[in-house]
N, C-alpha and C positions, 0 to 999 in steps of 0.2 A: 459627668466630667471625670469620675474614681477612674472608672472606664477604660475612656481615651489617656489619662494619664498612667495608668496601668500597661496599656498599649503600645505607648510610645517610649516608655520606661524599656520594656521587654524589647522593641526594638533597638534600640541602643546599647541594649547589653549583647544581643546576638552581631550588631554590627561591629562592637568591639571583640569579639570572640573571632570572627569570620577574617576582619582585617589583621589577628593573630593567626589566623592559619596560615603555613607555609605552600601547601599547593594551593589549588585551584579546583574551585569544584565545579564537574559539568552535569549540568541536566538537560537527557534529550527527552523532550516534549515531540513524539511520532502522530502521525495520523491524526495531525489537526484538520486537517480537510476535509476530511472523513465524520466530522461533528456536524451537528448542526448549528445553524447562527447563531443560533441564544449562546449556544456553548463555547463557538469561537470566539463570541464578545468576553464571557465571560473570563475565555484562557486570556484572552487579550489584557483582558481590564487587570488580571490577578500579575501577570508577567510585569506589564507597567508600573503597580504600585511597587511589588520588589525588587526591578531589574536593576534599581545601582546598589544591590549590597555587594559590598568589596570579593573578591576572591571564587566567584558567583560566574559561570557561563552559559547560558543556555544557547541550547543547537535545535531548530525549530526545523525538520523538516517536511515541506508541504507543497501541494500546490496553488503559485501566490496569486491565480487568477479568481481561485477560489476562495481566500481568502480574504481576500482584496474587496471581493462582492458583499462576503456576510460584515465585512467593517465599514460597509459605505459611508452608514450612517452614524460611525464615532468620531469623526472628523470635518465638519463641511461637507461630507458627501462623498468623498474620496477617502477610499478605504486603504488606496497606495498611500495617501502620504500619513495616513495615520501608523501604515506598517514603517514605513522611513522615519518616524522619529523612532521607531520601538527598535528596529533591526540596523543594526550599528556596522556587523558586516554581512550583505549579502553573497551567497554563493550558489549562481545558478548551474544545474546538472543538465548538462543539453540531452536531448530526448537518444536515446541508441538507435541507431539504424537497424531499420528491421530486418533487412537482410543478414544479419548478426545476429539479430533475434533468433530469424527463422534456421540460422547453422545452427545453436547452442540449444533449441529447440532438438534437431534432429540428433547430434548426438547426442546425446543425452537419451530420445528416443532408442537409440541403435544397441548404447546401455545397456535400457532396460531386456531390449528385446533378446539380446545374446545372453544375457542373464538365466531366462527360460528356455527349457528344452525343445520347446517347438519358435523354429526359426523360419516359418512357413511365411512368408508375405506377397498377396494379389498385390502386386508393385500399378494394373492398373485400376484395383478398386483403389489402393492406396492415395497414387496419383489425382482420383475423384474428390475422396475427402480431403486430403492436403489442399486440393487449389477450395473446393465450398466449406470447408468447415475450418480446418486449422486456418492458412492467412487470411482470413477476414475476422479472427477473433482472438486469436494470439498478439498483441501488438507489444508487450511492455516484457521485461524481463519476472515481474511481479506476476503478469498471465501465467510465464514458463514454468517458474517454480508451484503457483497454486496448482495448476492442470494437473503437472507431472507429480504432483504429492498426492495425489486426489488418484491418478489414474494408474500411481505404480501398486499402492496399495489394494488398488483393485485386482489387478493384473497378474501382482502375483497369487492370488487366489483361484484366476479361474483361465488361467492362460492357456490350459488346454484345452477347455469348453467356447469358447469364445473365438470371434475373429478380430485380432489386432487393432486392425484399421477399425471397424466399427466400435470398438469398446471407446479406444480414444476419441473418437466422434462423439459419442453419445458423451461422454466424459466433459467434453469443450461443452457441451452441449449444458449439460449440468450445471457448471461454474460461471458461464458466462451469457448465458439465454437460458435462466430456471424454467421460464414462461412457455418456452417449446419444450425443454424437457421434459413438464411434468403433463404437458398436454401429450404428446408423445407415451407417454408413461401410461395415462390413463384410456388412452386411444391404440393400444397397439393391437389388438384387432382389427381393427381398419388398417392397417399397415400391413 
């Protein structure tokens, strides 16, 4: 009972402190989807017991199909309406069109490539990988940035040893299909 009275003592003093502060405090909580269930319960259940301290914002963002799944079972079975009592205001980000992707993609490509002395590009090997490698596994703006961080740093190191198109292939290849990469990797004799 010292405990819970201890406990409850110390929150009251913090909720009188907070409801004296003059701004607002924000906490984003990222890459809840990215947990595993035990874990999303657990942000869950911790968010819940302190979300009405006064002055206090959290910005959860996730995706809530996924989220929705690992809560099923804290609620009746529905893991939405366990998220609707906890998220007070939602705000959904509609998916980006990929054809917006795949321009922000390319320059950005065009970028890197003018950056290097050799501007040399097979425009139809280029064309090959672009339609089997790049759109089928570029889809999110999240893809463009890992890729292109992943593939510049490469690039500037061996841009004159290497061909363009293929580095970047093998690059998507790396970040988003490890499982052919490193088969690939270990197989390139047969290739």
């Amino acid at each position: 009972i010292n405990e819970k009275n201890n406990l409850q003592e110390v929150k009251c003093r913090l909720v009188k402190k907070l409801s004296e502060y003059k701004s607002k405090i924000v906490i984003v909580i990222d890459d809840i989807d990215r947990l595993s269930n035990d874990k999303i319960k657990l942000i869950f259940q911790l968010i819940n017991s302190i979300a009405n301290f006064p002055n206090i914002i959290y910005v959860l963002p996730m995706d809530k199909e996924i989220v929705a799944e690992a809560l099923k079972d804290m609620h009746k079975g529905d893991g939405n309406e366990f998220l609707e009592k906890i998220i007070n205001v939602p705000f959904v980000v509609p998916y980006a069109n990929k054809s917006k992707i795949q321009n922000i993609l390319l320059d950005m490509l065009n970028e890197i490539q003018e950056s290097q002395k050799n501007h040399n590009l097979n425009l139809d090997h280029w064309k090959y990988v672009y339609k089997y490698i790049v759109e089928p596994n570029i889809n999110t703006l999240r893809d463009v940035k890992r890729i292109l961080n992943v593939f510049q740093f490469y690039y500037s190191s061996v841009s004159d040893e290497v061909d363009f198109s293929d580095l970047f292939a093998i690059t998507i290849l790396q970040i988003t299909k490890p499982n052919i990469y490193y088969w690939i990797l270990k197989n390139k004799m047969l290739l």
